[in-house]
C-alpha positions in Angstrom: 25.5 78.1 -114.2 24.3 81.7 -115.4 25.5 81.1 -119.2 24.4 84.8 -120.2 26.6 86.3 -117.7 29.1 83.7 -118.6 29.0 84.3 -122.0 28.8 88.4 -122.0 32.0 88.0 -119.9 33.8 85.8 -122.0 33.5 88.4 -124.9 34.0 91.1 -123.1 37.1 89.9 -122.0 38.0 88.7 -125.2 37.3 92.1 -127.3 38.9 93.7 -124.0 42.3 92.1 -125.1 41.7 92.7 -128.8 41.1 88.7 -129.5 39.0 87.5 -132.5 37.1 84.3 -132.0 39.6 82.3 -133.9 42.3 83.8 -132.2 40.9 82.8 -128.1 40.2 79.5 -129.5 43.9 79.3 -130.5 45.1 80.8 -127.4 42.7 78.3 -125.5 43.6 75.5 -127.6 40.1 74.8 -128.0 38.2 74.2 -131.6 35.9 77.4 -133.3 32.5 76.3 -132.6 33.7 75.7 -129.1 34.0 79.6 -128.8 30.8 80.3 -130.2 28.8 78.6 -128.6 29.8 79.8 -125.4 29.6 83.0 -126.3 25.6 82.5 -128.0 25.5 80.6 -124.4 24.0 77.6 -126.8 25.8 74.9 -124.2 27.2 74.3 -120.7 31.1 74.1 -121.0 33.2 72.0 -118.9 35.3 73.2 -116.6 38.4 72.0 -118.4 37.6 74.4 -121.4 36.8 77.5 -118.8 40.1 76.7 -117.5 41.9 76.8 -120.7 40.0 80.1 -121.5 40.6 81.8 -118.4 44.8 80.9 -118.9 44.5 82.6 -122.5 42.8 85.6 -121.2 45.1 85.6 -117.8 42.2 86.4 -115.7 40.9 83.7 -112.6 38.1 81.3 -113.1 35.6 83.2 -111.0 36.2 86.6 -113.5 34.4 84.6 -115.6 31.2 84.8 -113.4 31.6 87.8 -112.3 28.3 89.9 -112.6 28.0 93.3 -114.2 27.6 95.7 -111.3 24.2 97.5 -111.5 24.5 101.4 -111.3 21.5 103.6 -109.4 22.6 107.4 -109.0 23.2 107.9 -112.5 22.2 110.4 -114.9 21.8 108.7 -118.3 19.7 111.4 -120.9 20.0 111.5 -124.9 17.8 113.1 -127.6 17.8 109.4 -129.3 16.6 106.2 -127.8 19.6 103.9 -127.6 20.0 99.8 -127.6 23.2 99.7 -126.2 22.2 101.6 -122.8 22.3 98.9 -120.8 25.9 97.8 -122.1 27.3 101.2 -122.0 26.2 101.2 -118.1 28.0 97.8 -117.3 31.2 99.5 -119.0 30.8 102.2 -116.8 30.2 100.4 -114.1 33.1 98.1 -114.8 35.8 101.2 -115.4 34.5 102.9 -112.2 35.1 99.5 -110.3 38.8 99.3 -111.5 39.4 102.9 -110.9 38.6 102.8 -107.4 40.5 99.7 -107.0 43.4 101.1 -107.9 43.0 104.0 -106.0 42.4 102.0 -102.7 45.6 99.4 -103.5 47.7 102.4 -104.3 46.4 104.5 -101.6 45.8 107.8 -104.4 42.4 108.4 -103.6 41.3 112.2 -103.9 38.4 113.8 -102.4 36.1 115.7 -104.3 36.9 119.2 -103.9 33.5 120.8 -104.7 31.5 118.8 -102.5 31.9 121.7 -100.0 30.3 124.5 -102.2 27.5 121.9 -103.5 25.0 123.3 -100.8 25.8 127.0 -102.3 25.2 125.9 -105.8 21.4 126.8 -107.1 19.5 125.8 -110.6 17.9 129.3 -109.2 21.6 130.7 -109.6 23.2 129.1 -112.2 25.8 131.2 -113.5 26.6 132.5 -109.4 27.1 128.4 -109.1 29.9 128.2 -111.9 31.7 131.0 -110.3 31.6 129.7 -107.1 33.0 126.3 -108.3 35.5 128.1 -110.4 37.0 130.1 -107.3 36.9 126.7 -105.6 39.1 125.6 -108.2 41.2 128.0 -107.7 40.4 129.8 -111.7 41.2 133.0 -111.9 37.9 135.3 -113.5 39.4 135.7 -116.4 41.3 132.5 -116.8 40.5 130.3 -119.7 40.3 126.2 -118.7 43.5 124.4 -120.5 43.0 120.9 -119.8 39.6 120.1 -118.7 40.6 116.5 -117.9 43.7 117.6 -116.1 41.0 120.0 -113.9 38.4 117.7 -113.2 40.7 114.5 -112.2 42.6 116.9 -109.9 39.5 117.9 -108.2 38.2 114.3 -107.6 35.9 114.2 -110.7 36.8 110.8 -112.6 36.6 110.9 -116.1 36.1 108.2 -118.5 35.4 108.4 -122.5 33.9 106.3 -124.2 33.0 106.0 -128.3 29.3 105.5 -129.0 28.4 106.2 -132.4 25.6 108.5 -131.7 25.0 112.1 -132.2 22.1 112.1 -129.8 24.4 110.8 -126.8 27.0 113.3 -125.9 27.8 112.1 -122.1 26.5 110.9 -118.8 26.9 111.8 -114.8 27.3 109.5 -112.3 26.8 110.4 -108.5 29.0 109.5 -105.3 27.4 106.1 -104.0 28.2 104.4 -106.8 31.7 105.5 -107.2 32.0 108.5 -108.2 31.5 111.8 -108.6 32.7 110.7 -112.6 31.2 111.9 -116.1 31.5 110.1 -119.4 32.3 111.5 -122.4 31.0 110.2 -126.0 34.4 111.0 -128.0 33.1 109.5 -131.1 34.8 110.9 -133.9 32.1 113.0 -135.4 31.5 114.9 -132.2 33.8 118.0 -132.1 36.7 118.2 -129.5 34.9 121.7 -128.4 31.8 119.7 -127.7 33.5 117.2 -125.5 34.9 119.5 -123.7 31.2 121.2 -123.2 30.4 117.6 -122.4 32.4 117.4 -119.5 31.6 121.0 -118.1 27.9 120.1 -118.5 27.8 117.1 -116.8 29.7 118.6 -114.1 26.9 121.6 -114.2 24.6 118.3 -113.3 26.3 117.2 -110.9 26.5 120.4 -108.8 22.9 121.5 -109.7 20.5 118.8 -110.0 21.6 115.9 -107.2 18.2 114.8 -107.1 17.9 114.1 -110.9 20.2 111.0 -110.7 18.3 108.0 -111.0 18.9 105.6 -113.8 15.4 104.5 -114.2 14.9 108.1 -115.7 15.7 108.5 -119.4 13.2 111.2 -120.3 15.1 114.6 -121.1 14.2 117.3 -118.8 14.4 120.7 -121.1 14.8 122.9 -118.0 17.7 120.9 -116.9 19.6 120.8 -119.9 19.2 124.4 -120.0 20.6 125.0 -117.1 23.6 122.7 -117.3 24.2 124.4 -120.6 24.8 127.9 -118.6 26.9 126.4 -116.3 28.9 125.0 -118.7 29.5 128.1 -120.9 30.0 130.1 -117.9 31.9 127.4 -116.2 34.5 127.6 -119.4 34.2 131.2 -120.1 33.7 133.4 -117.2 31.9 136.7 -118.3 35.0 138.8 -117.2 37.2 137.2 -118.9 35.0 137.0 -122.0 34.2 140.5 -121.8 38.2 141.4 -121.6 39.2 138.9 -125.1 35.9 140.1 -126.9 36.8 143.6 -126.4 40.6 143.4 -127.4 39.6 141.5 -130.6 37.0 144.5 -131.3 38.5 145.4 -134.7 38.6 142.0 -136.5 36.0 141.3 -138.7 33.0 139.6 -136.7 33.3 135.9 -137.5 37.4 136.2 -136.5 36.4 137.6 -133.6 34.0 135.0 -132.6 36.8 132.4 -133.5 39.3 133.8 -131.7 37.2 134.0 -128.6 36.0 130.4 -128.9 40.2 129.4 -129.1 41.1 131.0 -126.2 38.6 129.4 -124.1 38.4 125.8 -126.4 34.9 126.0 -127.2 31.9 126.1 -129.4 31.4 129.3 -131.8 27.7 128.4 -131.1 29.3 128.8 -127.5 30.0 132.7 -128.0 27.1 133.2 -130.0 24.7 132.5 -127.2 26.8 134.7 -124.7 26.3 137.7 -127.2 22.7 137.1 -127.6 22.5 136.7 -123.4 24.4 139.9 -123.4 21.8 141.3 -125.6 24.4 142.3 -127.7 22.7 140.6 -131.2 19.3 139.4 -131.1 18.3 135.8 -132.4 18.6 136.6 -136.3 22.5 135.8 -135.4 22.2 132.4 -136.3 21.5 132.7 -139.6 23.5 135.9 -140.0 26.5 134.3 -138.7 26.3 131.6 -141.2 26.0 134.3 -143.5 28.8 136.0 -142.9 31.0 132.5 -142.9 29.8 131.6 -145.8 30.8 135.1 -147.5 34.5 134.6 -146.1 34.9 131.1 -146.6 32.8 130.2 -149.6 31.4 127.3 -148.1 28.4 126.8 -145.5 28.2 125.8 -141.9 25.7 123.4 -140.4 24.6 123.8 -137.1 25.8 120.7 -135.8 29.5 121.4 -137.5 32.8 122.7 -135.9 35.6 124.6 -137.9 38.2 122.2 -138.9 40.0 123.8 -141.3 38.9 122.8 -144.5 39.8 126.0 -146.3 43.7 127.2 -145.6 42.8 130.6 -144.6 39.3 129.2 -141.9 40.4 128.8 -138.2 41.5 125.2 -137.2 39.1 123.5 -135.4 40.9 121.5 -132.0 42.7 118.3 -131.9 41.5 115.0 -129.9 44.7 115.6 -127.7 43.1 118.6 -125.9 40.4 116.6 -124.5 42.7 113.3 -123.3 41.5 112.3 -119.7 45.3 110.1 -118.5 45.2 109.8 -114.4 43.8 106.4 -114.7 46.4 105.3 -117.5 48.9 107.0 -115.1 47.3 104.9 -112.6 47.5 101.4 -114.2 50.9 102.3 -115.1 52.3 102.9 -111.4 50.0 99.1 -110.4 51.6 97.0 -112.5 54.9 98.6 -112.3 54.8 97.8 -108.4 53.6 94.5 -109.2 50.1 95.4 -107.4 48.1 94.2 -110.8 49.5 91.6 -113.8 50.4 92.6 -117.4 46.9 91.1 -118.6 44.7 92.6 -115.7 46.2 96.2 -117.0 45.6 95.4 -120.4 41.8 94.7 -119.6 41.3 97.6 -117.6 43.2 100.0 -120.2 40.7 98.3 -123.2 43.7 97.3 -125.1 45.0 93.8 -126.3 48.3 92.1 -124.6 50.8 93.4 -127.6 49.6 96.5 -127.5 50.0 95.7 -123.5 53.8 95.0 -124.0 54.9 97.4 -126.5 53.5 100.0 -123.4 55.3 98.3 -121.4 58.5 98.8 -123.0 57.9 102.5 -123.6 57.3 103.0 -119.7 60.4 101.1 -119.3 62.0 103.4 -121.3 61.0 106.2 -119.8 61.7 104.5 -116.2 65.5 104.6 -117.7 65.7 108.5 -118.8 64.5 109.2 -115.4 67.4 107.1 -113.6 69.9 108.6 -116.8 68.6 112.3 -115.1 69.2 111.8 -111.8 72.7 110.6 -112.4 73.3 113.3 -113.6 71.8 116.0 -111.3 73.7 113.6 -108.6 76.9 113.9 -110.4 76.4 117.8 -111.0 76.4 118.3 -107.0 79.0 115.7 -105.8 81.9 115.7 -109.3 84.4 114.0 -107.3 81.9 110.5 -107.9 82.0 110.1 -111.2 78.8 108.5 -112.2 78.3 107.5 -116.2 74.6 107.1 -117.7 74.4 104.3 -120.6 71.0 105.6 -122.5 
């Protein structure tokens, strides 16, 4: 019996569902220590116990063994050495596993739209790249990106974030054989909506420019890389046409308004349109500190270089809000498989990371909107045939 694997499962299954110890062992009608020690894998339990565990956590027997999948084409970078690498990659590995399931037992697979431009896009011809992927798209030169998620999900790209509290790790790519095309987002509080959104577009950047870079045994960060998937972010969000049009019409607001009504049209960084003046030779590098400069003038206050606008002052421009970065085709997903019965209440409630009341109140909410839907199409019926009179009770 592998009693790691047993034991990493037992509390990922439990945290999964939002149990404490005290609570599984309740659930289990097992004793405390009995928990513990299976999950410090100090004993061998019997399989009377792993039966009574696997009932409170409504998942089979063999779940319990089930052994973290181990990703290859993956490209896993950050400016800080991290110790929970190896469990962030089983997560991933894990949500990639139930997103294609459901996928397959609900027959909503998409293909990955891009992968027919991927032999046009060049790290030689970076910025050429993000246009052709935008007109692939179907983005208009000038057209800002709304929903990022929404984009990428639609074109085949999964997306899945995850909350890491590091400022060194902002997101990761994974490649085609091992589920995906997907990227991961860190959405850790402290990192800006604008740079998860950057996130996204620069891990896509990776993915279209540097297939040969995805290997998870490299964790070394490759500055020429980085660069690049940094231009084909910012150009990926804010065409040049498009930036050229807004930064024009805005030409007789003071400087910093201008910048920050820019960076909310296309939802990103000020740091963002900075770099596209200085690569338009527009300002030179003293713009940095100038800008900060000029904030700090207008909004008595200064601005680091690793900070966002949020609006601490009335009168400075509201930073964004988590909702504009809110991936929801796998929710959508889950939803539609355990409404047709194709997955239980508690295998949803595992793959959505959320424990079984919080499970059951969604439940109830979905009903509910299961019943306006019916209410509406009474009444569209009932608008073209009056003579059947049909009555909605919501």
């Amino acid at each position: 019996m592998d009693l790691q694997g047993l034991s990493k499962n037992v509390r990922r299954l439990r945290v999964g569902r939002s149990f404490s110890q005290p609570a599984l062992a309740d659930a289990a009608g097992l004793s405390l220590p009995a928990i513990k020690n299976l999950e410090l894998a100090k004993s061998e339990p019997r399989m009377k116990t792993l039966q009574a565990i696997a009932k409170a956590l409504d998942v089979k027997i063999q779940d319990l063994f089930q052994p973290d999948r181990q990703l290859r084409t993956v490209r896993f970078r950050s400016a800080k050495r991290m110790k929970n690498r190896e469990n962030l990659l089983a997560e991933v590995a894990r949500h990639l596993d139930d997103f294609n399931y459901l996928e397959k037992i609900l027959n909503r697979k998409k293909p990955f739209r891009l992968d027919a431009v991927r032999a046009r896009c060049s790290r030689d011809r970076v910025i050429e790249s993000a246009e052709i992927c935008r007109k692939k798209l179907k983005l208009k030169p000038t057209e800002p990106i709304h929903d990022i998620c929404g984009l990428l999900e639609n074109s085949g790209v999964k997306v899945f974030p995850v909350s890491t509290t590091s400022d060194g790790f902002f997101g990761l790519s994974v490649g085609d054989e091992d589920g995906g095309p997907a990227v991961v987002v860190n959405v850790w509080e402290r990192i800006s909506v604008e740079r998860q959104i950057f996130s996204a577009a620069h891990e896509l950047g990776h993915l279209m420019l540097h297939p040969d870079a995805f290997d998870v045994g490299q964790t070394g960060e490759s500055k020429e890389e980085e660069t690049e998937a940094n231009c084909f972010a910012g150009h990926f969000l804010m065409p040049n046409e498009g930036f050229r049009n807004e930064w024009d019409e805005a030409a007789g607001l003071h400087f910093v308004d201008r910048v920050f009504k820019v960076k909310g049209i296309f939802r990103i960084s000020y740091k963002t349109v900075l770099s596209r003046l200085l690569e338009h030779g527009v300002v030179d590098k003293s713009i940095w500190k100038n800008f900060n400069i000029a904030y700090k003038r207008r909004f008595n206050r200064s601005l680091s270089f690793k900070e966002e606008p949020m609006g601490v002052d009335p009168a400075e421009p509201f930073g964004m809000h988590r909702f504009n970065f809110y991936e929801d085709r796998f929710r959508r997903l889950a939803r539609e498989a355990v409404e047709k019965d194709k997955i239980s209440m508690g295998r949803g409630a595992e793959m959505l990371r959320i424990g079984i009341e919080e499970m059951q109140d969604l439940l109830k909410d979905w009903r509910l909107d299961q019943q306006k839907k019916k209410c509406r199409l009474k009444q569209i019926v009932h608008r073209h045939f009056p003579v059947q009179r049909l009555f909605c009770t919501i």
